[in-house]
N, C-alpha and C positions, 0 to 999 in steps of 0.2 A: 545630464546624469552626473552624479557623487565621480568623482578619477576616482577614487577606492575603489567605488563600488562597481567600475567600471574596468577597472582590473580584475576584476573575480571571476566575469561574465564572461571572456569573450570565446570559448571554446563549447559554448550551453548546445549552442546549436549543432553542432558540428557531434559533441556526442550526442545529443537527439538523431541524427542522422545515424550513427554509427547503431543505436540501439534498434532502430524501426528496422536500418538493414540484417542487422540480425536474423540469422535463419531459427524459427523458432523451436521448443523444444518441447517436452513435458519433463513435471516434477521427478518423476520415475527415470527419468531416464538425462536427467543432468550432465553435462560432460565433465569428465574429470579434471583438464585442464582451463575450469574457467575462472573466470576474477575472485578473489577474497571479497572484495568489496565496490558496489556501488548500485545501482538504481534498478528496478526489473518491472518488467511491464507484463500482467495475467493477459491476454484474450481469450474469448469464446463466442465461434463463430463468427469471426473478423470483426468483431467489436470489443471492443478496448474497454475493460473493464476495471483495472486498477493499476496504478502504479505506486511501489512501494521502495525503501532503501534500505540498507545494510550494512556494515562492518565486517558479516560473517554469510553472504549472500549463501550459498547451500546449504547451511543450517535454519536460516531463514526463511527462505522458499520452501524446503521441506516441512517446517513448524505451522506455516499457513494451511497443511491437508494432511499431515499425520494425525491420526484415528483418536491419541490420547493427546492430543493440544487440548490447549484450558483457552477460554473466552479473549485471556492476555494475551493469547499468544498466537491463537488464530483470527486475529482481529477481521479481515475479510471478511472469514466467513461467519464470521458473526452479524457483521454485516448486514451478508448476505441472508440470512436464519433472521435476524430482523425486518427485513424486505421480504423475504416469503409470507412471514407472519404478519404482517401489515403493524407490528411494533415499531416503528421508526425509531417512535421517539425515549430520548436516555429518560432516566430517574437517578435521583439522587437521594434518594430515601430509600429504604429496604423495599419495602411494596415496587415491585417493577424494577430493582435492581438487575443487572447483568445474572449474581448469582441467582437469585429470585426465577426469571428469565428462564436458565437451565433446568429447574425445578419441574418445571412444564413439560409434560411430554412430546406437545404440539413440537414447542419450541425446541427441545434437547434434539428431537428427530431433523429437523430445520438443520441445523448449527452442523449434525453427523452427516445430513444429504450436502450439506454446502462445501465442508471439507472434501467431499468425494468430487463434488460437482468440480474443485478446483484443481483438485489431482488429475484431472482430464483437462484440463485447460493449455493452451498454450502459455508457452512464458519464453521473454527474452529478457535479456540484462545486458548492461555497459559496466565497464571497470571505472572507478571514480576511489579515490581513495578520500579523498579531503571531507571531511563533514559539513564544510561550510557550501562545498559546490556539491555535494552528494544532495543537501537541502533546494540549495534552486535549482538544481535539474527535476529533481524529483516535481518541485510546482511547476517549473517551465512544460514539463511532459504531460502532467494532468490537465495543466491549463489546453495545450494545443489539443489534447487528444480528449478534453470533456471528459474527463472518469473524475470528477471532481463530487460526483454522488458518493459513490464510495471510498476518498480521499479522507482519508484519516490525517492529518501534519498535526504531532507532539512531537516535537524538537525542543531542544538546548542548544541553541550557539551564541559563544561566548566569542565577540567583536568588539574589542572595545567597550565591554560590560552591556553589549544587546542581549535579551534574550527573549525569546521568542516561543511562545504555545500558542497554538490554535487547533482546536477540535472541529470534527463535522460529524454527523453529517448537519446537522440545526447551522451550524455557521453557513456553511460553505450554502444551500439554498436559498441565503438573502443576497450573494452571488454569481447565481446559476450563470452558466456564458454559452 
């Protein structure tokens, strides 16, 4: 392994640890003294459905099931509103666009049950401040815990002029694990 890159790592696990111990919570009811920023993990019914990061974590986990989030912003459950609806897959043309998508009754109703579905969910979080390890915990957690279905990673980090985007869910299925 890269020493750089070997520096960055060695604490992944250890919050991994600290997160799963995590006594879980719901959206509703968030504690007031928790981290500004770092990684959180949805379940429902002890299966580990996504993991997502933040800068502004209660703001964030709240935006994934508040009733007026827009498609940007409750990504999840859109998700998840695509997985009900057997739509998996993106479009990048207007026909079958995101907005197109919400247009749909089927669909808009999907997208409103999913937000509810998440507000019922458990959710735990770790405190991580740095973006660049808020990123690999964030993959480290999906990878070990297989929520990589609905693993969204759009990242910016700037190392050295790296930077890094990758979408799913079409990517991450030619790497299922």
């Amino acid at each position: 392994m890269h020493k750089r890159f070997a520096k960055i790592i060695p604490d992944l696990d250890r919050s991994f640890r600290d997160l799963m111990a995590m006594r879980p919570v719901c959206v509703p009811s968030l504690p007031k003294d928790m981290p500004k920023a770092g990684i959180y993990l949805f379940t429902e019914r002890r299966e580990h459905q996504y993991v997502g990061r933040s800068r502004s974590l209660r703001r964030r986990l709240q935006t994934h099931c508040r009733p007026s989030s827009s498609h940007n912003s409750a990504v999840f459950a859109f998700l998840l509103a695509r997985e009900a609806t057997g739509r998996r897959k993106a479009s990048y043309v207007p026909k079958g666009s995101r907005a197109a998508l919400l247009r749909n009754r089927k669909f808009r109703r999907a997208f409103e049950d999913a937000k509810d579905r998440i507000r019922k969910m458990q959710v735990r979080f770790v405190e991580e401040a740095c973006p660049l390890r808020q990123a690999l915990l964030e993959i480290y957690a999906a990878v070990a815990l297989k929520t990589l279905t609905f693993a969204v990673f759009c990242w910016t980090v700037t190392l050295e002029s790296i930077v890094m985007v990758v979408e799913s869910p079409m990517v991450i299925s030619a790497v299922r694990i």
